[in-house]
PLY file of the C-alpha trace (Angstrom):
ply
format ascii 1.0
element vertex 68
property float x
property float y
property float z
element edge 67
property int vertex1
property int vertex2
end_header
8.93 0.19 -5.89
7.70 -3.08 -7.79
8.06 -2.12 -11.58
6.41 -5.30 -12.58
2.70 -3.53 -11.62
1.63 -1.36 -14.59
-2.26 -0.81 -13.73
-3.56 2.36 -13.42
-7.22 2.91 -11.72
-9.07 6.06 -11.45
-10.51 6.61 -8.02
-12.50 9.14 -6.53
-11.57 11.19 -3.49
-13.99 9.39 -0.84
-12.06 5.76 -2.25
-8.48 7.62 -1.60
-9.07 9.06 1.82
-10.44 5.85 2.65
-7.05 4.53 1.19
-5.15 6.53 3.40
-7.32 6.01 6.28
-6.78 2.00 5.63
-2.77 2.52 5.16
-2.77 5.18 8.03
-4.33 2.36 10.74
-2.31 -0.78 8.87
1.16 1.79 9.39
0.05 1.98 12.87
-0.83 -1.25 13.85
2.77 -2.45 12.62
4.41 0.23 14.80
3.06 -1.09 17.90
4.67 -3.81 17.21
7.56 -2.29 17.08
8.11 -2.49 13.57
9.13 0.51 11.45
8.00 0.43 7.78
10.19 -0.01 5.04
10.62 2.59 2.03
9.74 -0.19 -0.28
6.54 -0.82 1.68
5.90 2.85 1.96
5.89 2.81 -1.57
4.00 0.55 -2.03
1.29 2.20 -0.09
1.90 5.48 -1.75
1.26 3.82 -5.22
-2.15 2.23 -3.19
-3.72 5.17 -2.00
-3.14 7.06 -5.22
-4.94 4.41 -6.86
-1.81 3.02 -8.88
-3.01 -0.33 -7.53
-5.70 -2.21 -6.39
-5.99 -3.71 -2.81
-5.55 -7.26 -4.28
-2.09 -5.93 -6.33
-1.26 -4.13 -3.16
-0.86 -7.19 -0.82
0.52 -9.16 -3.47
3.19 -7.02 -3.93
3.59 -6.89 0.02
3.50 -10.37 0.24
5.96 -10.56 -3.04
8.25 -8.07 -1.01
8.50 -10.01 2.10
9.22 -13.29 0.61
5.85 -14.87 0.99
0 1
1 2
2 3
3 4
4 5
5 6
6 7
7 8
8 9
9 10
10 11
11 12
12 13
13 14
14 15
15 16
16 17
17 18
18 19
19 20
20 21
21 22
22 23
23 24
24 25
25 26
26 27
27 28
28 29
29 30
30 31
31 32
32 33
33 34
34 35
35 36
36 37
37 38
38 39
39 40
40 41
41 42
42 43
43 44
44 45
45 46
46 47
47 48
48 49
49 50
50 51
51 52
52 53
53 54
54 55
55 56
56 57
57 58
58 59
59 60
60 61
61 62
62 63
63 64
64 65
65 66
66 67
């Protein structure tokens, strides 16, 4: 998990199932490609949908994790 996010947002249930819907499609787009997602991603998306972090943090830290 990336430590170096502290932000905290309050979200309502509509905004987190659509968070899971959105991580849900993105986890299954990757696995047709034959790519199985890492715990540290999956953690990421955990801290995402539970509104830990906004999109924008979210695929900075992605891009942070994969060396981008």
């Amino acid at each position: 998990m990336d430590e170096t996010i502290p932000t905290t947002h309050v979200i309502s249930l509509e905004e987190k199932a659509f968070r899971e819907a959105l991580v849900a499609y993105g986890r299954g787009t990757v696995r047709l490609e034959g790519i199985e997602p890492s715990e540290a991603f999956e953690a990421l998306n955990s801290r995402y949908i539970a509104g830990e972090i906004t999109f924008e943090e979210h695929a900075a830290a992605v891009m942070r994790l994969h060396g981008q």
